[in-house]
N, C-alpha and C positions, 0 to 999 in steps of 0.2 A: 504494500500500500504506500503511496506515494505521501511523503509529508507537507505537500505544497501542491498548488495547482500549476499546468505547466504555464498560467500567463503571468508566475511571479519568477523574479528575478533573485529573490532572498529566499531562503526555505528557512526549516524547523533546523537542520543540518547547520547551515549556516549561524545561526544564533547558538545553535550547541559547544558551535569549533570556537567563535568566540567568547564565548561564554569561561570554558576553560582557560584559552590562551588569559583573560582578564583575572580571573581568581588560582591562577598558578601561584605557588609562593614568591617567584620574582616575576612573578609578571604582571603587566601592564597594556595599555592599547598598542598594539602592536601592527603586522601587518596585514594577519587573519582580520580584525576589528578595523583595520583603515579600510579594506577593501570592502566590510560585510557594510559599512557608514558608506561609503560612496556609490555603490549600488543601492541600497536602500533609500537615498536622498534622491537619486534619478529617478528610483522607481515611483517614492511619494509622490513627487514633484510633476514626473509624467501623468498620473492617474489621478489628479486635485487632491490630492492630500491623501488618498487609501492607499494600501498594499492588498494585490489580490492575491485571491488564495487562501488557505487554512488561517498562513499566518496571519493576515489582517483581519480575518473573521473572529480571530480569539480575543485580539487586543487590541486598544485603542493606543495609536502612534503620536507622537506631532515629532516634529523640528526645534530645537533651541541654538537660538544664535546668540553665546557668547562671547566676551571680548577678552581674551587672555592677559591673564593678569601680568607677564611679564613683558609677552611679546607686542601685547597691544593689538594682536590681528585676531579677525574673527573667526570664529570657528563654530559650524554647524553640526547639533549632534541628534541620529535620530532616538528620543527615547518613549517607552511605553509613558500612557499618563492616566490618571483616573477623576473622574467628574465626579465628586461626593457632592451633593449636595452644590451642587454650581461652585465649588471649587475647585481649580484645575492645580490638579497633586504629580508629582514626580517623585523618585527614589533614587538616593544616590547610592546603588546597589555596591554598584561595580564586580557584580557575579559573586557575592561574598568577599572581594580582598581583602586583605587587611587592611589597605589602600584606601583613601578616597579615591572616588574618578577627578581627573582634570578637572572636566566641564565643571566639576560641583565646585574643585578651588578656584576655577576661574569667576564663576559664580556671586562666592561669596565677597572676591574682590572689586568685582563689578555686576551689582546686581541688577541691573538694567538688560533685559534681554528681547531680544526678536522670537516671536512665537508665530509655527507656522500648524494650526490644526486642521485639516480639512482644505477648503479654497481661502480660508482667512488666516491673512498675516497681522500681528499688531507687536505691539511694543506691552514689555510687562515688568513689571517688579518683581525682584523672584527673592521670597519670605520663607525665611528657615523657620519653620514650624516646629515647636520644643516642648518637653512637660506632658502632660497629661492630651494637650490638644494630638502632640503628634505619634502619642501613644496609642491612641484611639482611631486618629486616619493608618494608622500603619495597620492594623490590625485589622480593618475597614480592605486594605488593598489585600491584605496577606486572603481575604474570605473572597475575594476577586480573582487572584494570584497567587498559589499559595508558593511559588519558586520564592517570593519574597522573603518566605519565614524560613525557606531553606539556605537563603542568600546571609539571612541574618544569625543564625545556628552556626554558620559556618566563621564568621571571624567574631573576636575579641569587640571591633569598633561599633557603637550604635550609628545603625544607619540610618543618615540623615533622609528627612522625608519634608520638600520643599510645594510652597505654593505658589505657584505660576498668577501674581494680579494682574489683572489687566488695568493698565492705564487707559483713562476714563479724557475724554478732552474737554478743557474745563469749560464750566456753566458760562464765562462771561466771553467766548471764543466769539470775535467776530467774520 
């Protein structure tokens, strides 16, 4: 049985190989994870914002475009997201590393990001969610997702779980 439909370009395969190469004990985004992000971003991008196939049937993707915290240039990353409650939730998983992901340090130093979900692009605030709030959406994604709670079992670090705001344009905009 085939784990993807044949009009996607990313399979289940695909996210597995990365998956590991990301939660190796030294490993990190690598070449498996730059190639699985750049086919993934054409294939969003081609098809207004879905992935066909299993994989996009299972979960909901977007785009985040942050701006790196040391290099200053941007960098696009495709991750799963979850809508609780008209809040748009992210994980900064990293396949369990011990690691944070980039994106999420890039993130925290510049938290102004480009959000691409569906055909809409917009600009957002992206809000580390802590304490009991983000103990509650985790556990919220992990009943959505449960690779989350496997992601989490597996290192020492509590995985941070952010909120994608969207910036609003303000009431006196002429």
């Amino acid at each position: 049985m085939s784990k993807s439909s044949p009009d996607s370009k990313v399979t289940f395969d695909d996210i597995s190989s990365m998956s590991a190469e990301l939660s190796a004990p030294d490993g990190g985004q690598g070449p498996v994870a730059n190639d699985v992000n750049a086919r993934f971003i054409e294939e969003f991008r081609a098809n207004g914002g879905q992935i066909p196939g299993e994989l996009g049937a299972s979960i909901d993707f977007l785009l985040v475009t942050v701006i790196g915290a040391k290099s200053g240039k941007h960098r696009t990353i495709p991750l799963a997201y979850f809508n609780l409650d008209g809040r748009i939730v992210i994980i900064a998983s990293m396949a369990g590393s011990p690691r944070h992901p980039t994106w999420y340090t890039n993130m925290r130093a510049n938290p102004q990001v480009t959000v691409e979900v569906g055909s809409e692009t917009y600009e957002a605030n992206a809000v580390e969610i802590g304490g009991a709030d983000r103990d509650r959406l985790f556990a919220r994604v992990c009943e959505h997702a449960p690779v989350f709670a496997s992601y989490q079992a597996k290192t020492a670090r509590k995985i941070p779980v952010v909120e994608l705001v969207h910036k609003e344009w303000p009431t006196d905009a002429k």
